[in-house]
C-alpha positions in Angstrom: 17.8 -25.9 2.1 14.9 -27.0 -0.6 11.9 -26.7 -1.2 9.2 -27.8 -4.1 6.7 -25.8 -5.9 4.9 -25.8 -9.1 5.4 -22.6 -10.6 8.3 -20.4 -9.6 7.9 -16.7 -10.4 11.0 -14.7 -10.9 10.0 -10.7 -9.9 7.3 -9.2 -8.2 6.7 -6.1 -10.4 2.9 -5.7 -11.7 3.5 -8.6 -14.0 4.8 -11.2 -11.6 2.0 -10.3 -9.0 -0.8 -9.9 -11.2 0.4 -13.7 -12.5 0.3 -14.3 -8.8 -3.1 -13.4 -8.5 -4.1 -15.6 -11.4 -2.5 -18.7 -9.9 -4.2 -17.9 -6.7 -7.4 -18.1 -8.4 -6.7 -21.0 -10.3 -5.6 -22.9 -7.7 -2.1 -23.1 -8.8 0.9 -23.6 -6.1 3.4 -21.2 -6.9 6.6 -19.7 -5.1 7.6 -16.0 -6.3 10.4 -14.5 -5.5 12.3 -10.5 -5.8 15.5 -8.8 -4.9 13.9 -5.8 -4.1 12.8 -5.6 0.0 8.9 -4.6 -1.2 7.0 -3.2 -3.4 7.6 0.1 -5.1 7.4 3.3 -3.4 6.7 5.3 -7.0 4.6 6.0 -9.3 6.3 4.7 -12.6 4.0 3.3 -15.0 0.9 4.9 -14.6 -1.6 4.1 -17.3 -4.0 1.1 -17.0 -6.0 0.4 -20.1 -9.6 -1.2 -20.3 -8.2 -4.3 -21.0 -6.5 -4.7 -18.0 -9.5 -3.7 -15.6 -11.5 -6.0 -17.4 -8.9 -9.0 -16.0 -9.3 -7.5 -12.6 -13.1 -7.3 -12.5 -13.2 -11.1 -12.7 -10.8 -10.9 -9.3 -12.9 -8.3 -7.4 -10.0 -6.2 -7.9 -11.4 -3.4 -10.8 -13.4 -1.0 -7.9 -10.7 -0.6 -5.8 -7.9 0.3 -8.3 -10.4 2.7 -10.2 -10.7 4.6 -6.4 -7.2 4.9 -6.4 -6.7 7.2 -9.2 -9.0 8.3 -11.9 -10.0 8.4 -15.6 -8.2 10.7 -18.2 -11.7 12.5 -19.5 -10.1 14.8 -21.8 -6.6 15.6 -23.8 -5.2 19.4 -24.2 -2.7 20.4 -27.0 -0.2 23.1 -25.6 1.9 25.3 -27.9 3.9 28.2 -26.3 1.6 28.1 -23.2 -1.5 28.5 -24.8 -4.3 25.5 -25.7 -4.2 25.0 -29.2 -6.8 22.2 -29.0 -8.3 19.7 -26.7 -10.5 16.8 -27.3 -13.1 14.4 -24.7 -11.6 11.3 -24.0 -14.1 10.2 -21.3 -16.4 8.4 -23.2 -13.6 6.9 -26.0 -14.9 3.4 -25.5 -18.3 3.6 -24.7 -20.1 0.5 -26.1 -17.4 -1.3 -25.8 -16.0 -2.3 -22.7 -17.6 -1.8 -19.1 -14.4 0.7 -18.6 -14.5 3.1 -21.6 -11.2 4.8 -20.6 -8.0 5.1 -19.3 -7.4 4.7 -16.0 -4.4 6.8 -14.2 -3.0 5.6 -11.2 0.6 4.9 -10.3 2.2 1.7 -10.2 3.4 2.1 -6.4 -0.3 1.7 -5.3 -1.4 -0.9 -7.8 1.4 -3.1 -6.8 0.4 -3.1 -3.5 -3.2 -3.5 -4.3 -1.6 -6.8 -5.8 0.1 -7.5 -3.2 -2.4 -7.3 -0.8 -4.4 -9.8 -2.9 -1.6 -12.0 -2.4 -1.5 -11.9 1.4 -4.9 -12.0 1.9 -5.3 -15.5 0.5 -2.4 -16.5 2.5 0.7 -17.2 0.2 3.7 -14.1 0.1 6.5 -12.7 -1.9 10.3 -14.1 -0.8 11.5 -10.5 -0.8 15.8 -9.9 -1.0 15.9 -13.3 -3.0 18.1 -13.4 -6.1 18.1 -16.1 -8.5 21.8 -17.2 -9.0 21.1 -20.1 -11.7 18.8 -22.6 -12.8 18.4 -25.2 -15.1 16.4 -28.1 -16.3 16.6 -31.4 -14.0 14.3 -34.9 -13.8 11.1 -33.2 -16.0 11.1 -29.7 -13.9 13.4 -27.1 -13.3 16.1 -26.5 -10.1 16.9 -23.2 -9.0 19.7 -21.9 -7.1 18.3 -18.9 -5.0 20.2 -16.5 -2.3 17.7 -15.5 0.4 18.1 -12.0 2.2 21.0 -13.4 4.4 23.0 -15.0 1.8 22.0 -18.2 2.2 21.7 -20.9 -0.8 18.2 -22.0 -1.2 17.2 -24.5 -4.4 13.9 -24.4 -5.4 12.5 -27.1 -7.6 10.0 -26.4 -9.9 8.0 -27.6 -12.6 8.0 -24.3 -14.5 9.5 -21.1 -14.3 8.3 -17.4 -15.4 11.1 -14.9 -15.6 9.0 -11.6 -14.9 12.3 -10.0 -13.8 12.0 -6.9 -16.2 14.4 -5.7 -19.0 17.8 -7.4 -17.4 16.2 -10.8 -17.1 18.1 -12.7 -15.6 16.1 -15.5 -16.6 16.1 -14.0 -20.5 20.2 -14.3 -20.3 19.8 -18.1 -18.8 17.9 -19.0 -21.5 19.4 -17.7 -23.8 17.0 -15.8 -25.6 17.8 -12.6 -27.8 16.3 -9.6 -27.8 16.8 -7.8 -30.7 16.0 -4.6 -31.8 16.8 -0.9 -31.6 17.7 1.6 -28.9 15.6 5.0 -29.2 18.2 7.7 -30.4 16.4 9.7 -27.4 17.1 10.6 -23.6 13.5 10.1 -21.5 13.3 11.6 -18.6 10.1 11.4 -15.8 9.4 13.1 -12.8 6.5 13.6 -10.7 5.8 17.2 -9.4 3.9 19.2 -7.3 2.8 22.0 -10.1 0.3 24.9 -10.1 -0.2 26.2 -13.5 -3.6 27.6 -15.1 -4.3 24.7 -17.2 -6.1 23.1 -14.7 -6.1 19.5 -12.9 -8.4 17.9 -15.4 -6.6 17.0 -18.5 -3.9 15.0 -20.0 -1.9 17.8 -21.2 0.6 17.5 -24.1 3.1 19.8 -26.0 3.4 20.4 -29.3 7.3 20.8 -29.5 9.7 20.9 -33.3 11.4 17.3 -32.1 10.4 16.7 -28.4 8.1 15.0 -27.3 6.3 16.6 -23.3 3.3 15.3 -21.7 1.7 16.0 -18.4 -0.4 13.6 -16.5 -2.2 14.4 -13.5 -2.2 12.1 -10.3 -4.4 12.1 -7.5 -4.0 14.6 -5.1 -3.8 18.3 -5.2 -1.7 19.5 -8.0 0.3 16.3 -8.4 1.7 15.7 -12.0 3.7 13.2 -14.1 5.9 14.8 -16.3 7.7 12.2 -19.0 9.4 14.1 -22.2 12.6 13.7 -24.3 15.6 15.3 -24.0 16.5 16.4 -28.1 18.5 14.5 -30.5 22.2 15.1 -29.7 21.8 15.3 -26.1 25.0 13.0 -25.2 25.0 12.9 -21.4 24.9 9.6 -19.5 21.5 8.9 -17.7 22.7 9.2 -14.2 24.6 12.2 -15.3 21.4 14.6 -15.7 20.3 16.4 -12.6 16.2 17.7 -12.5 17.7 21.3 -13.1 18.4 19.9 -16.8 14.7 18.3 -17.0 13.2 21.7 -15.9 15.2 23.5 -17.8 14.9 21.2 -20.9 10.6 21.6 -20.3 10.5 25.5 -19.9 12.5 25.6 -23.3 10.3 23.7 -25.0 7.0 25.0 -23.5 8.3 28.8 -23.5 7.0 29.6 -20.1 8.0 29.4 -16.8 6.7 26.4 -14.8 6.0 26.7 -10.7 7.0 23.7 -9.7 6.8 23.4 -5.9 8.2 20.3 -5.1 9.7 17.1 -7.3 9.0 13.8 -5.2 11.0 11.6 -7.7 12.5 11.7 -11.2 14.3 9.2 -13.1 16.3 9.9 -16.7 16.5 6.6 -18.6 17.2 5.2 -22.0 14.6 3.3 -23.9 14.3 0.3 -26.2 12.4 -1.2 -28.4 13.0 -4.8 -28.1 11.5 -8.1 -28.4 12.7 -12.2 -27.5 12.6 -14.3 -30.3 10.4 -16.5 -28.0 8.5 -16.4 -25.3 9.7 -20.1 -23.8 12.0 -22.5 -23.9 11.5 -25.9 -22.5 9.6 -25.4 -19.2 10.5 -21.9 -18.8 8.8 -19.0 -20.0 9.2 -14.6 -20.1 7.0 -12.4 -19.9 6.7 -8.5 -19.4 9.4 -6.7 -19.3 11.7 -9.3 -19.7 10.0 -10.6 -22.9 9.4 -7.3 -24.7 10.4 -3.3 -24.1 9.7 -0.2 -25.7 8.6 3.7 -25.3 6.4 4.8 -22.9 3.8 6.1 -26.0 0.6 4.8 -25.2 0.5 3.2 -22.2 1.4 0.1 -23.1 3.8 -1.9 -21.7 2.7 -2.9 -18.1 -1.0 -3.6 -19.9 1.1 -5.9 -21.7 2.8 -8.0 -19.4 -0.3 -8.2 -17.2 -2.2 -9.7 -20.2 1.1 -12.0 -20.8 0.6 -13.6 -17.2 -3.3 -13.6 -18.0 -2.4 -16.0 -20.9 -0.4 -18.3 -19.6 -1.8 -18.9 -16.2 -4.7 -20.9 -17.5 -2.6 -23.1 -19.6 -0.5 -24.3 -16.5 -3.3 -25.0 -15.2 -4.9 -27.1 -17.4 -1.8 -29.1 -17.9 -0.7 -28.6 -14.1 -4.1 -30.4 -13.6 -3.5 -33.2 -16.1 -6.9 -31.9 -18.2 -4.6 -30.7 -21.3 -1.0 -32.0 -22.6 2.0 -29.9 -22.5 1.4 -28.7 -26.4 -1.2 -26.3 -24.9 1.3 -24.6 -23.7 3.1 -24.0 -26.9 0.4 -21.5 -27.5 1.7 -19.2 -24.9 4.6 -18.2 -27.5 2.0 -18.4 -30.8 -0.1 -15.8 -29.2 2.0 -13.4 -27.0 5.1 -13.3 -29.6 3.2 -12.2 -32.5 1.3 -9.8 -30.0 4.5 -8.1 -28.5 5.9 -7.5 -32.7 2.6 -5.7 -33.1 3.2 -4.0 -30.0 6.7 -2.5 -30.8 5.3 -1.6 -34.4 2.8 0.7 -32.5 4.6 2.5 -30.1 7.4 3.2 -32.3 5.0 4.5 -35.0 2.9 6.9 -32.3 6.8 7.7 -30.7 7.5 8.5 -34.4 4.5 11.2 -34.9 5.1 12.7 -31.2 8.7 13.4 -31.3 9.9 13.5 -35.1 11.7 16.5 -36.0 10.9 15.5 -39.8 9.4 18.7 -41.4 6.5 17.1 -42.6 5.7 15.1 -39.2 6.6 18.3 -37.1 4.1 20.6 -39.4 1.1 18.0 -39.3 1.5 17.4 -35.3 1.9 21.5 -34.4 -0.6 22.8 -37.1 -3.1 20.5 -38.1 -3.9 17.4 -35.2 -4.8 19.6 -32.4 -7.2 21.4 -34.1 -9.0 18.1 -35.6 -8.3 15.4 -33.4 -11.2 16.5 -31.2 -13.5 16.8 -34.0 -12.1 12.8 -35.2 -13.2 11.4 -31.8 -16.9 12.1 -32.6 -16.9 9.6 -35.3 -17.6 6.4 -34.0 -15.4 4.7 -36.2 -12.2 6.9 -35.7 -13.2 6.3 -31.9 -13.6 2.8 -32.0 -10.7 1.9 -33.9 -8.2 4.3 -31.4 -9.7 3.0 -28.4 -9.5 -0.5 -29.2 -6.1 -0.2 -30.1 -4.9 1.7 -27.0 -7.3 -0.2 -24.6 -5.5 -3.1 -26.1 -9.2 -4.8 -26.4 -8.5 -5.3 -29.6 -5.7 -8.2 -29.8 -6.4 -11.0 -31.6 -5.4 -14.6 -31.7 -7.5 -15.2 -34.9 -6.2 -17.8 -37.1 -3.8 -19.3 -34.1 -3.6 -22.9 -33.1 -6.5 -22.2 -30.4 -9.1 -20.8 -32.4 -11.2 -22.7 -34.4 -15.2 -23.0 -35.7 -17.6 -22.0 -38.7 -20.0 -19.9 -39.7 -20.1 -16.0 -40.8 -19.6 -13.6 -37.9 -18.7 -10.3 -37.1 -16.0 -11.3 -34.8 -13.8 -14.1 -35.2 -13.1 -17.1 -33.1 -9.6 -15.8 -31.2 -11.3 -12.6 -30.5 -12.0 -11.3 -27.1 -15.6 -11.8 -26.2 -17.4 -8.8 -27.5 -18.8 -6.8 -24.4 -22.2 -6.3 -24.3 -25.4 -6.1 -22.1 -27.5 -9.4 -22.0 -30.8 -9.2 -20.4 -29.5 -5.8 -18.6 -26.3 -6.8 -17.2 -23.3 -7.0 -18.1 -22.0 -10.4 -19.9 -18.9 -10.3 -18.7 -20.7 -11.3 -15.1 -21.7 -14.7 -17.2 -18.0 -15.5 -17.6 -16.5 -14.7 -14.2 -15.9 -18.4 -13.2 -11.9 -19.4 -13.9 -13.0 -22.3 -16.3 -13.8 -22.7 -20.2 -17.9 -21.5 -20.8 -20.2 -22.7 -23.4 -22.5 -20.2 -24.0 -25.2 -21.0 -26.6 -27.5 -17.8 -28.2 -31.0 -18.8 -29.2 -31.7 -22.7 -30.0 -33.8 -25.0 -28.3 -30.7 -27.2 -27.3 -29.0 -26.1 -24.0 -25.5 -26.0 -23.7 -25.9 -28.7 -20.9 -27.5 -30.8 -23.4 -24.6 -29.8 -26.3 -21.6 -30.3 -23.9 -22.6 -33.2 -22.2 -22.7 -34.8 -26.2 -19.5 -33.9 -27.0 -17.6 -35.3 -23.9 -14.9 -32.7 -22.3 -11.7 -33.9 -19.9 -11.8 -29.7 -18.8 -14.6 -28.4 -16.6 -16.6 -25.8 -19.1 -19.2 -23.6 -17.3 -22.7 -23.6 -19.8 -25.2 -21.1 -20.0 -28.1 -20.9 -22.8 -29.5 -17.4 -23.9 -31.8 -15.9 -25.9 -30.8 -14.9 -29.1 -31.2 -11.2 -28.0 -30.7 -7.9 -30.8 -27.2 -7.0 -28.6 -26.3 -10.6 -28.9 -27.0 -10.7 -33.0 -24.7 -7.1 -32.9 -22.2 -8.2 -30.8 -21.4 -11.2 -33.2 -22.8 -10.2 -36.1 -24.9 -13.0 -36.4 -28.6 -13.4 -36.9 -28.9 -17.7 -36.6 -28.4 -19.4 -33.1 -24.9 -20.1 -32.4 -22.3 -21.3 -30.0 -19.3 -19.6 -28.2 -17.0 -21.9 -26.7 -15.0 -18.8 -24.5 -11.2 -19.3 -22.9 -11.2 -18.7 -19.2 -9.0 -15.7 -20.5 -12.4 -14.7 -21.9 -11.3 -14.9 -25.6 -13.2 -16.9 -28.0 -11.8 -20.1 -28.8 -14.7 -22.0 -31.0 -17.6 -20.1 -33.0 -20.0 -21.8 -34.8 -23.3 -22.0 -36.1 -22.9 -25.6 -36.4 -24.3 -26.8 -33.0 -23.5 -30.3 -33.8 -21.8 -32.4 -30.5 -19.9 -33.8 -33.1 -18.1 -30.2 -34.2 -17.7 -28.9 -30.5 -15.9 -32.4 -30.2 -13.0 -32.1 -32.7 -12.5 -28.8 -30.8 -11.6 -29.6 -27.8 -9.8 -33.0 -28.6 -7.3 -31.2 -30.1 -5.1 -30.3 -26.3 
């Protein structure tokens, strides 16, 4: 059997539906495929940043997944049972994104939310199939696949996506590395059915000498994640550690007795922090899992392959479409690469402060951050600087191959398009369209008038506006400009030069 597609998608985890979704609404024809027989029945990752909702309110898809869990409002630092400190965390981002928080919902229900997406608008996941090779052939890519009953099936392609997690089978085939470390720790997660008198309400986490325990709550009555670390020294194989061991290791290092009623799932693991040394090679690309891994501090690593996907989607596209040449998608690997580095830095560093057993590290974390953190969040720029680094609303492709313009601003051109209200409403409704816009703040010109000069082989959406006081804070700019932003909503030409002549050299460049 054969069959033809434009983009095959190896895994249906968040990141290979969610790039699902953005083929869908970019029109692409894709084929993805899984081993598994559906979706997943657990929670798993958890944690969806602002970032992330942001990509699904252009898809209709924000609302929905906010209903299905709900926002960490506030943080509590346990030690010995008792409260040592608690801060606010429900307005962390206000002013800066539409979703000033983080949402908590688990992964079960967000891939099916996905999913659902997917079937809705007709196309489906070839679940029980297993890539078995691939390999370059006559300017696309042929892939060997073994459907649910064993059967060969080749798929030919004109690119590939391994989204296939931390085994990637498509990583190996490639043959990418993915270098780095393995965490000289034992992680263990569980969700739980606990009744305890620190309420339902809270992010809980516990101050231990070298361990790190947190608490999350889920929807429903008394429902918890529970993710910690077993101690240095702790030998045992993964699959050799029963949930006695995890209760027993979390009483010890709360010093109280936990009710736990009932444990619905629980997983012990290993954890790495590893990164390819690219994200593609030829006409295949990585992404997710199988492109970068780490620790679970922060949140961080489903947010990240969603955002991967987000990225490359519009580039195959554009040159799926025959509107951009195939060097457009070199910046796939320019941006996401030097992204996922950044990304391990982080989460080793905030791993580092959580669970170090340094003297130093332990002392500051037990004695002295519970009691100020709180009173650090009510500084706007201590807020803002956390929140845009966990929200991840803060990456930047400034100074990359896509970014380009002049003119002194507050943000740069390969920044994500500062949120703000225009007029009263949101203007992130202004850039919903899956296309390039032109939006042009305060000149006489339109950006009809502007665009239509400069000649574009890509469709760009235009929209003129008032030079409003948000719009001069936003950008930190008081003279008409114009913002040439990437359908991924980043900014890829600011200038105050609103010449046809300088939007031009822009876009001729792909």
């Amino acid at each position: 059997m054969e069959m033809k597609t434009d983009v095959l998608i190896i895994g249906a985890g968040p990141t290979g539906l969610a790039l699902a979704v953005q083929c869908i609404r970019y029109g692409i024809d894709f084929t993805i495929i899984d081993e598994r027989a559906g979706t997943t029945p657990f929670s798993r990752a958890i944690g969806v940043q602002a970032r992330t909702l942001e990509i699904y309110d252009q898809i209709g898809l924000a609302d929905e997944l906010i209903s299905l869990g709900h926002a960490a409002e506030k943080v509590k630092f346990l030690k010995d049972g008792a409260v040592r400190g608690e801060a606010d965390l429900s307005e962390l981002g206000t002013g800066l994104s539409p979703y000033p928080f983080v949402l908590l919902v688990e992964q079960g229900l967000h891939e099916k939310l996905l999913y659902r997406y997917v079937t809705d608008h007709g196309r489906d996941v070839a679940w029980r199939h297993r890539l078995r090779s691939f390999g370059e052939r006559d300017e696309g890519i042929a892939a060997s696949v073994l459907d649910a009953d064993g059967r060969e099936l080749t798929i030919s392609a004109k690119y590939l996506v391994g989204c296939d997690g931390a085994k990637s089978s498509v990583r190996h085939g490639l043959g990418l590395t993915f270098e780095g470390d393995t965490v000289e720790r034992l992680f263990y997660v569980a969700d739980v059915v606990l009744d305890w008198p620190h309420g339902h309400d809270a992010l809980q986490i516990n101050l231990g000498e070298n361990t790190l325990t947190a608490f999350f709550p889920l929807k429903g009555e008394n429902r918890w994640r529970l993710v910690g670390t077993f101690p240095e020294g702790h030998k045992k194989d993964e699959a050799d550690v029963p949930y006695e061991e995890i209760e027993a290791q979390i009483e010890h290092d709360m010093g109280v007795k936990l009710d736990i009623e009932k444990v619905n799932w629980f997983s012990v693991y290993n954890v790495h922090s590893r990164a390819v040394n690219a994200f593609s090679k030829g006409r295949c690309f990585v992404a997710g899992d199988a492109a970068h891994i780490h620790t679970p501090a922060g949140a961080q690593g489903m947010n990240t392959g969603i955002q991967d996907g987000y990225n490359l989607a519009w580039k195959l596209a554009l040159v799926l479409n025959g509107q951009a040449n195939e060097g457009l998608l070199a910046t796939y690997n320019e941006e996401r690469l030097r992204n996922a580095k950044n990304l391990l830095s982080t989460t080793d560093r905030i791993f580092e402060f959580a669970a170090s057993d340094e003297w130093f590290v332990s002392f500051v974390r037990n004695n002295i951050f519970p009691f100020v953190f709180g009173t650090a969040l009510k500084f706007d720029v201590i807020k803002n600087e956390i929140f845009s680094i966990v929200s991840q609303i803060g990456i930047s492709y400034a100074e990359r191959t896509l970014s380009g313009g002049s003119g002194e601003f507050g943000v740069k051109a390969g920044d994500r398009l500062p949120w703000f209200r225009h007029e009263g409403r949101s203007i992130y409704e202004s850039v919903r369209e899956p296309s390039f816009h032109l939006l042009v703040f305060g000149d006489r010109n339109t950006s009809g008038d502007l665009l239509a000069a400069a000649g574009s082989p890509v469709k760009i959406a235009t929209r003129s506006m008032p030079l409003s006081e948000e719009a001069k804070k936003a950008f930190g700019c008081e003279r008409p400009f114009a913002a040439l932003v990437r359908p991924d909503n980043y900014i890829g030409w600011l200038s105050d030069d609103l010449s046809a002549e300088a939007l031009s050299a822009y876009l001729a460049r792909f």
